[in-house]
Chimera marker file (.cmm) of the C-alpha trace (Angstrom):
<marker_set name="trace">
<marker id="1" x="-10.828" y="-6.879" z="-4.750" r="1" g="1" b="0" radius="0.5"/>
<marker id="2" x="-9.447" y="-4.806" z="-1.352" r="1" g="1" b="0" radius="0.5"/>
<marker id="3" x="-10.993" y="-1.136" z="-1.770" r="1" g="1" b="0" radius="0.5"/>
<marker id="4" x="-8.733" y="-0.298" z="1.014" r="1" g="1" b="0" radius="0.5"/>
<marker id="5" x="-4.884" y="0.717" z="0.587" r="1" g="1" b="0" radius="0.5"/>
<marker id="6" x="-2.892" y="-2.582" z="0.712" r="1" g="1" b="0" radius="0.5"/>
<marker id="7" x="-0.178" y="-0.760" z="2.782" r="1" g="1" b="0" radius="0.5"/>
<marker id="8" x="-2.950" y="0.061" z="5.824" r="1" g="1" b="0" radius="0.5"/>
<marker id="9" x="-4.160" y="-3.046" z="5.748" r="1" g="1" b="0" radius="0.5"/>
<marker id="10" x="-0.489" y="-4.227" z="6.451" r="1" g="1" b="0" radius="0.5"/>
<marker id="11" x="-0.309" y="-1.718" z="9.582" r="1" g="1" b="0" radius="0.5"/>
<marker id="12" x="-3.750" y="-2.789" z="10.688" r="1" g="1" b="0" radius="0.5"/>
<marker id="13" x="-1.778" y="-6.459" z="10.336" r="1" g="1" b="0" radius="0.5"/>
<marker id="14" x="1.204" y="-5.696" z="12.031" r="1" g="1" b="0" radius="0.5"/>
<marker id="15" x="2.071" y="-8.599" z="14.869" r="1" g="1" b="0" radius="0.5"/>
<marker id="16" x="4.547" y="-6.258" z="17.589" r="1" g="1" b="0" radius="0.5"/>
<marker id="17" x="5.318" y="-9.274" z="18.953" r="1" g="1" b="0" radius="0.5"/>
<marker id="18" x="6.411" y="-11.695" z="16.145" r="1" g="1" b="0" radius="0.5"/>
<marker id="19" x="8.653" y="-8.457" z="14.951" r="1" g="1" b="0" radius="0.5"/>
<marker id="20" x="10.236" y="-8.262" z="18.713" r="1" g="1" b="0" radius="0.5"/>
<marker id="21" x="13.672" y="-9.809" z="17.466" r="1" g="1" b="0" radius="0.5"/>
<marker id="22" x="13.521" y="-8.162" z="13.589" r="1" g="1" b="0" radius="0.5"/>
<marker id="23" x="15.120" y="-5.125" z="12.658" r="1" g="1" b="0" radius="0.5"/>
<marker id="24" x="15.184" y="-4.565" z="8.625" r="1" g="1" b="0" radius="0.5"/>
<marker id="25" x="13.837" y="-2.678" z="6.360" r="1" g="1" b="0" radius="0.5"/>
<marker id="26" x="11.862" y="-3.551" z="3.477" r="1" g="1" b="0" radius="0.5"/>
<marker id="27" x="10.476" y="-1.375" z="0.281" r="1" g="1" b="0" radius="0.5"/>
<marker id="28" x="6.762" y="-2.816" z="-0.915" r="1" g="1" b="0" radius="0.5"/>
<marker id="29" x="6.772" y="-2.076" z="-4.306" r="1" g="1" b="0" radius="0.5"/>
<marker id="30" x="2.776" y="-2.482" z="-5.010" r="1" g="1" b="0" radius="0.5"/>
<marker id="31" x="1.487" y="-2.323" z="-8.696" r="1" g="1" b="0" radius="0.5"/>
<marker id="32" x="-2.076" y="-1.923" z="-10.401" r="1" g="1" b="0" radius="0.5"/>
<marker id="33" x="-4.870" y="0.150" z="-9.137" r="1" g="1" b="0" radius="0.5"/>
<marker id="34" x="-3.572" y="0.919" z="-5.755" r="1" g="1" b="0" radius="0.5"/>
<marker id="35" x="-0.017" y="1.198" z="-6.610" r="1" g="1" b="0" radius="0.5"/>
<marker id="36" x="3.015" y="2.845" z="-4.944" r="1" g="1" b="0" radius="0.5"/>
<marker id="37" x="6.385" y="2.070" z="-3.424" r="1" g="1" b="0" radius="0.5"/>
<marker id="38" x="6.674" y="2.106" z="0.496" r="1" g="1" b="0" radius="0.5"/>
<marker id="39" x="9.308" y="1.664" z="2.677" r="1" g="1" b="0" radius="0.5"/>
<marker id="40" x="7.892" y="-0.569" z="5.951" r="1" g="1" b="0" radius="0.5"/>
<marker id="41" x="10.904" y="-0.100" z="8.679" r="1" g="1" b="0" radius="0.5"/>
<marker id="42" x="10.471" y="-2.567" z="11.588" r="1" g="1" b="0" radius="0.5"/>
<marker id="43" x="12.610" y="-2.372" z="14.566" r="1" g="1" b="0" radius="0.5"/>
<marker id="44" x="12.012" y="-4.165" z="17.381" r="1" g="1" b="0" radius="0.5"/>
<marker id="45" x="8.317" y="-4.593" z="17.476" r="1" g="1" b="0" radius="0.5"/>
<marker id="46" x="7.806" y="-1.314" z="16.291" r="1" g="1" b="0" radius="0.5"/>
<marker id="47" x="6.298" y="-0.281" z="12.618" r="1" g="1" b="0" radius="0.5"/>
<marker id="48" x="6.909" y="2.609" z="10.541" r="1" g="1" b="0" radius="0.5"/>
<marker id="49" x="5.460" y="3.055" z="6.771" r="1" g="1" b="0" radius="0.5"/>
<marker id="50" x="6.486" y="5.975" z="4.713" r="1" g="1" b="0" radius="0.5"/>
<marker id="51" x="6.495" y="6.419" z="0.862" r="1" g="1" b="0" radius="0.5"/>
<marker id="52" x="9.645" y="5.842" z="-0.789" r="1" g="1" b="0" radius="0.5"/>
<marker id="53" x="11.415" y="8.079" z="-2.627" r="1" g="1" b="0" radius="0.5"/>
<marker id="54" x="14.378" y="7.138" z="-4.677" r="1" g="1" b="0" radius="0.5"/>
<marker id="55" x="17.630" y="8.529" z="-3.412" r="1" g="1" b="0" radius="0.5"/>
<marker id="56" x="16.290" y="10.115" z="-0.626" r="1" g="1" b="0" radius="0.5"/>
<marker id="57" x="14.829" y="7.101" z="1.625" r="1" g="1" b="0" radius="0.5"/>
<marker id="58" x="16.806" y="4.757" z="3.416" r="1" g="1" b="0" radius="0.5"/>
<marker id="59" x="17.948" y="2.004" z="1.415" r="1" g="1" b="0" radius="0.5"/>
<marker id="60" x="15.806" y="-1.253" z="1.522" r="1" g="1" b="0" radius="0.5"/>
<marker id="61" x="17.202" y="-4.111" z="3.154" r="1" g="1" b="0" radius="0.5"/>
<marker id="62" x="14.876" y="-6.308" z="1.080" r="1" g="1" b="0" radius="0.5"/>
<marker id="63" x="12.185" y="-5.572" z="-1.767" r="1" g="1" b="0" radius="0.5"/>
<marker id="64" x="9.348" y="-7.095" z="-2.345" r="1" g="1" b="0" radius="0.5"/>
<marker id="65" x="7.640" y="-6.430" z="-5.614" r="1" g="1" b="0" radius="0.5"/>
<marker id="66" x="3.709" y="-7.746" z="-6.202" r="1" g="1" b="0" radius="0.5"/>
<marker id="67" x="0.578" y="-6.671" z="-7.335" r="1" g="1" b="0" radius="0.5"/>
<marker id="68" x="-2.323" y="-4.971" z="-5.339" r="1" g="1" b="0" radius="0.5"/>
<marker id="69" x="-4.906" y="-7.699" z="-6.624" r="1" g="1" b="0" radius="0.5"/>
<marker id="70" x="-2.031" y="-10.646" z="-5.121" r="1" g="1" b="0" radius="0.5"/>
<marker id="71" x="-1.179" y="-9.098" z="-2.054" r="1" g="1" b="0" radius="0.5"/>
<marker id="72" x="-4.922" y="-8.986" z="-1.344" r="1" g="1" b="0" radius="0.5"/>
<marker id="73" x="-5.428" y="-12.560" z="-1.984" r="1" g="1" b="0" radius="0.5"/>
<marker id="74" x="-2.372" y="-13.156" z="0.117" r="1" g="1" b="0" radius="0.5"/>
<marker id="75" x="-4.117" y="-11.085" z="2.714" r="1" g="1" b="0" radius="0.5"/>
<marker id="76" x="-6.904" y="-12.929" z="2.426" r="1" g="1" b="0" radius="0.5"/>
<marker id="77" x="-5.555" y="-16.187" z="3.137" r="1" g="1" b="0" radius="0.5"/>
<marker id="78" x="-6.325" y="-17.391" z="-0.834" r="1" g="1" b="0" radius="0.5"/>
<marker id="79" x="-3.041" y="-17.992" z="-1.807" r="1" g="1" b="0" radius="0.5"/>
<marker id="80" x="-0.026" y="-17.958" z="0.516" r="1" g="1" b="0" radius="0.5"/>
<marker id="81" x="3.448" y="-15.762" z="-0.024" r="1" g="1" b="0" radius="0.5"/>
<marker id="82" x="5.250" y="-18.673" z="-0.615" r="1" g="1" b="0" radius="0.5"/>
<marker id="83" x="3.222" y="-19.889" z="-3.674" r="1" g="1" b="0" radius="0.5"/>
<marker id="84" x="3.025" y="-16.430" z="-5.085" r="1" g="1" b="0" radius="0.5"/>
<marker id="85" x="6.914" y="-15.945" z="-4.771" r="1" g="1" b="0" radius="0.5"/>
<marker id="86" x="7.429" y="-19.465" z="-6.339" r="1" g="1" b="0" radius="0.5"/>
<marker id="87" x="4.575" y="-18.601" z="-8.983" r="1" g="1" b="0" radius="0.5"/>
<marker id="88" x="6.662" y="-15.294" z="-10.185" r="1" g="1" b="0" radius="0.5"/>
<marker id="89" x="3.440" y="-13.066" z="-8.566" r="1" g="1" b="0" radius="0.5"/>
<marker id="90" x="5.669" y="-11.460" z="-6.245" r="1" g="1" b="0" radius="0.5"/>
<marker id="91" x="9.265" y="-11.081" z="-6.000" r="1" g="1" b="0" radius="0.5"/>
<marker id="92" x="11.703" y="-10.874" z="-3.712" r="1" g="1" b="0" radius="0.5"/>
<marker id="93" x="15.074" y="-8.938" z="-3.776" r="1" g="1" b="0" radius="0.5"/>
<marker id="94" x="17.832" y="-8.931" z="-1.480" r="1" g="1" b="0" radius="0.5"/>
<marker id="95" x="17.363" y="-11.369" z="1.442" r="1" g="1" b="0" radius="0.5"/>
<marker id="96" x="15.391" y="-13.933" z="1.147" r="1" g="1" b="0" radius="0.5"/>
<marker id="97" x="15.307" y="-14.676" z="5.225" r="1" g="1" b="0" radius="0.5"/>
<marker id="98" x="14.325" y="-11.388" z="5.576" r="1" g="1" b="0" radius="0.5"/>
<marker id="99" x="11.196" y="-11.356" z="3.224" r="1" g="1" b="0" radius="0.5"/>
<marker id="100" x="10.706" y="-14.904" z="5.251" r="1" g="1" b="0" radius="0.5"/>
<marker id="101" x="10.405" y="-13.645" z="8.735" r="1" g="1" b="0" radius="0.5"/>
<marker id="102" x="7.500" y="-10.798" z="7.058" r="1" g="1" b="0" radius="0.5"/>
<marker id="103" x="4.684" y="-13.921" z="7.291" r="1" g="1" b="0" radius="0.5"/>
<marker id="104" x="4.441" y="-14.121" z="11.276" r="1" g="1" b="0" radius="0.5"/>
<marker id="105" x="4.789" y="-10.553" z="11.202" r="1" g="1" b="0" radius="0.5"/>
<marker id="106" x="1.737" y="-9.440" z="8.424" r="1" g="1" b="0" radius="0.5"/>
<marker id="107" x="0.193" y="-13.404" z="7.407" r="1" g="1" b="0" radius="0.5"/>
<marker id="108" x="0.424" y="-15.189" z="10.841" r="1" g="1" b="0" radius="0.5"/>
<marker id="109" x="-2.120" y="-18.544" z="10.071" r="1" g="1" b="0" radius="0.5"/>
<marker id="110" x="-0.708" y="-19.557" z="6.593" r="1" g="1" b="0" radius="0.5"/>
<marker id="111" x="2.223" y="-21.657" z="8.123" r="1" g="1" b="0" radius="0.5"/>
<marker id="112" x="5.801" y="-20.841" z="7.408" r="1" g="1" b="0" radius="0.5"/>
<marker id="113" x="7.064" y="-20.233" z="4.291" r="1" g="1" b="0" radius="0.5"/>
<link id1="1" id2="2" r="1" g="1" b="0" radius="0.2"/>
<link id1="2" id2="3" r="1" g="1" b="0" radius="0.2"/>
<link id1="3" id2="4" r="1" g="1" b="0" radius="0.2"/>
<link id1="4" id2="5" r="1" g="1" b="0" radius="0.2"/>
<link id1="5" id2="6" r="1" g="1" b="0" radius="0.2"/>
<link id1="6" id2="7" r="1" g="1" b="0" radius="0.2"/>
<link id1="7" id2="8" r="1" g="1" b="0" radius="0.2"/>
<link id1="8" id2="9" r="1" g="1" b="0" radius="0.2"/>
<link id1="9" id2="10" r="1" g="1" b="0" radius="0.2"/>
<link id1="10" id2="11" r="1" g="1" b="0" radius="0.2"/>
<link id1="11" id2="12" r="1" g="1" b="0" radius="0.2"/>
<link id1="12" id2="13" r="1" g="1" b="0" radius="0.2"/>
<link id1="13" id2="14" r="1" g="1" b="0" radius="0.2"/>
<link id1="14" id2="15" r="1" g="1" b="0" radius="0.2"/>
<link id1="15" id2="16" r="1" g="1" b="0" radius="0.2"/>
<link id1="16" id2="17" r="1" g="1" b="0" radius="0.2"/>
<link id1="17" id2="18" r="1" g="1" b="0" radius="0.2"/>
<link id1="18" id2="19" r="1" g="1" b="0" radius="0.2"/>
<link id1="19" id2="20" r="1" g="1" b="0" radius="0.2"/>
<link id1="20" id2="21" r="1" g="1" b="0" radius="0.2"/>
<link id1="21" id2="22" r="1" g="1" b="0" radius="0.2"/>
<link id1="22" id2="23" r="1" g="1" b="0" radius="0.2"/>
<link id1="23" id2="24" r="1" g="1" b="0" radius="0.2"/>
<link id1="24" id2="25" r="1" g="1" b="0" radius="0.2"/>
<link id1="25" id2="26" r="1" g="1" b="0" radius="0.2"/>
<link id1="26" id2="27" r="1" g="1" b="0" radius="0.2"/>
<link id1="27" id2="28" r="1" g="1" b="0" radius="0.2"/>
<link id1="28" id2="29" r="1" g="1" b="0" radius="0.2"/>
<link id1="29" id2="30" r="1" g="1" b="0" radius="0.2"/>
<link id1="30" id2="31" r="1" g="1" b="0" radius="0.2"/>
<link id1="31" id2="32" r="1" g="1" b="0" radius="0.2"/>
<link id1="32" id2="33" r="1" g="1" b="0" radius="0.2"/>
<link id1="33" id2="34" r="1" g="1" b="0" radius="0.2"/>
<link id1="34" id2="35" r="1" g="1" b="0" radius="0.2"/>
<link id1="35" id2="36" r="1" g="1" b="0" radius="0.2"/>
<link id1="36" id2="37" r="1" g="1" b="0" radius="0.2"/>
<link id1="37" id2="38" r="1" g="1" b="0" radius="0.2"/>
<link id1="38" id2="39" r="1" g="1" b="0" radius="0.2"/>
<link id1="39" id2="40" r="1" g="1" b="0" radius="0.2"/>
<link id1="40" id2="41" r="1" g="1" b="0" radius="0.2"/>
<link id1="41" id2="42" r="1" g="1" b="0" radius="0.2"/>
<link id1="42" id2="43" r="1" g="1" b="0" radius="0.2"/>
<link id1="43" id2="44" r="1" g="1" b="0" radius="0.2"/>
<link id1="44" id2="45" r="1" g="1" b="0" radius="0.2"/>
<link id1="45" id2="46" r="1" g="1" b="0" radius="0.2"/>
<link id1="46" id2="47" r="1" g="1" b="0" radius="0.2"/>
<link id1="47" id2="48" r="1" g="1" b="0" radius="0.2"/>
<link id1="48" id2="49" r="1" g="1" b="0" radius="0.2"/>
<link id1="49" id2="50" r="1" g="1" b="0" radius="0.2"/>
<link id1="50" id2="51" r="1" g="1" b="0" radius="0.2"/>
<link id1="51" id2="52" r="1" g="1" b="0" radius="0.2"/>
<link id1="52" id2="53" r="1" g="1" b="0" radius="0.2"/>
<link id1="53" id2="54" r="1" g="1" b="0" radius="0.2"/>
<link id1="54" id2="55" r="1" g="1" b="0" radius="0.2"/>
<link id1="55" id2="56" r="1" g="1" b="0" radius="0.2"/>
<link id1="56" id2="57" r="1" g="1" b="0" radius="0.2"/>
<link id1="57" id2="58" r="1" g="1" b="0" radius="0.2"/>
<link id1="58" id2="59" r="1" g="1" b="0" radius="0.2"/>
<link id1="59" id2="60" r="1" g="1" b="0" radius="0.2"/>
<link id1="60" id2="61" r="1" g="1" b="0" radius="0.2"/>
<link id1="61" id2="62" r="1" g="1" b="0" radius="0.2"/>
<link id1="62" id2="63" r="1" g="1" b="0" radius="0.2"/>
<link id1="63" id2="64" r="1" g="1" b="0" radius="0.2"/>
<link id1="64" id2="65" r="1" g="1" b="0" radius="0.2"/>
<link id1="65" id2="66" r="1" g="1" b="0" radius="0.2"/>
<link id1="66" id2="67" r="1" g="1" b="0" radius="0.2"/>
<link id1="67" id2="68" r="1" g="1" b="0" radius="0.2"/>
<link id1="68" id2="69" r="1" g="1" b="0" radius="0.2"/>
<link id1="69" id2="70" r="1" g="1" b="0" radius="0.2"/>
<link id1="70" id2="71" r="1" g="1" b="0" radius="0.2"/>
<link id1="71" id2="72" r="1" g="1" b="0" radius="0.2"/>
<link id1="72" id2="73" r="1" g="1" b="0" radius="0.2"/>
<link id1="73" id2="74" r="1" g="1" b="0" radius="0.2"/>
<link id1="74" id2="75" r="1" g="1" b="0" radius="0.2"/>
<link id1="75" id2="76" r="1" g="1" b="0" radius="0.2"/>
<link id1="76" id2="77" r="1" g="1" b="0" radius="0.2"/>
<link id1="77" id2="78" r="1" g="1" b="0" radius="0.2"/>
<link id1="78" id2="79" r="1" g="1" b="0" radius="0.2"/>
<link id1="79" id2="80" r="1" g="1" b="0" radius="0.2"/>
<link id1="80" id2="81" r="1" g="1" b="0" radius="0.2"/>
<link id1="81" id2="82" r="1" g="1" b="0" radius="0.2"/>
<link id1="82" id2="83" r="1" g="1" b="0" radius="0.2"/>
<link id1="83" id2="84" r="1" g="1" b="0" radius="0.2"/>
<link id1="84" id2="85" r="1" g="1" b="0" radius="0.2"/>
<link id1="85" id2="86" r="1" g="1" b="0" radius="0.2"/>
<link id1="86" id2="87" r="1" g="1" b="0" radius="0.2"/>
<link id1="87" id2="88" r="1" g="1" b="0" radius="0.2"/>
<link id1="88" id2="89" r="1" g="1" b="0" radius="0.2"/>
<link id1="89" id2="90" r="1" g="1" b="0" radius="0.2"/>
<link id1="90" id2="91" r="1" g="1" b="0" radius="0.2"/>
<link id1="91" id2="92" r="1" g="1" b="0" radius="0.2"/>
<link id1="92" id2="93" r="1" g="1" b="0" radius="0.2"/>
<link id1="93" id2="94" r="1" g="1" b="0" radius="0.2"/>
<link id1="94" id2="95" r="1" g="1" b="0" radius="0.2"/>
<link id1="95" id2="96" r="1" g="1" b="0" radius="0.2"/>
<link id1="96" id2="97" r="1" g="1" b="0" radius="0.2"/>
<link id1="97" id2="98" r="1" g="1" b="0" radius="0.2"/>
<link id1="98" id2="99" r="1" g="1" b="0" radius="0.2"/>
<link id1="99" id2="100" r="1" g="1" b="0" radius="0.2"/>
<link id1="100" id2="101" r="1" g="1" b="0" radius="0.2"/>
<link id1="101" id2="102" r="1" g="1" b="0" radius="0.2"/>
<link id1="102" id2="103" r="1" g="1" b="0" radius="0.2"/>
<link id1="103" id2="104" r="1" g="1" b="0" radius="0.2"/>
<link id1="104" id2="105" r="1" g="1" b="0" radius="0.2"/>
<link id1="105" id2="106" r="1" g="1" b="0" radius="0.2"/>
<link id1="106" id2="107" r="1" g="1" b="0" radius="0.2"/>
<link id1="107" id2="108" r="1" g="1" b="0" radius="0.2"/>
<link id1="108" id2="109" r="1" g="1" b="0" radius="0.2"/>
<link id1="109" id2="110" r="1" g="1" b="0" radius="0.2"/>
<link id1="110" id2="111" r="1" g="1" b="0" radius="0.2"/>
<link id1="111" id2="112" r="1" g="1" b="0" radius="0.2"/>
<link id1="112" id2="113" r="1" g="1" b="0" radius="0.2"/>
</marker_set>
């Protein structure tokens, strides 16, 4: 189980240069122990986390909704995004290219989704 917060382990993540040519914004809505909703703005290799507040953040372009305990084995390289989205573990709404173009950016190695 990650002891750290599944949103800096993102950061620490972060690929600049696969995000070169994205600019979206996403809201990480993370549930269980280490739960909380984050907006993760990426503009042109750049990376900006902040927690989301309804009605007063920027609206996401895409949300992705998953657990703490499945984005960790995600993270870990147990399970790719693909099968957990698939599997109902974590869901995407809005644009599915979008939440697509997050695995060179945050899960480079597990191949394309």
């Amino acid at each position: 189980m990650m002891t750290v917060n599944p949103m800096e382990e993102l950061k620490k993540r972060f690929n600049s240069a696969a995000a070169q040519n994205v600019s979206a914004t996403y809201l990480f809505r993370i549930t269980g122990i280490q739960d909380g909703d984050w907006l993760t703005k990426i503009n042109s290799g750049k990376l900006e986390v902040e927690s989301y507040q309804a009605g007063v953040s920027t609206a996401p372009d895409c949300t992705i909704s998953v657990s703490a305990e499945d984005l960790s084995m995600i993270m870990q390289g147990k399970m790719s995004a693909m099968t957990a989205a698939m599997s109902g573990m974590l869901s995407i709404e809005g644009e599915l290219g979008l939440a697509m173009q997050l695995v060179p950016i945050f899960f480079e190695g597990q191949g394309v989704v």
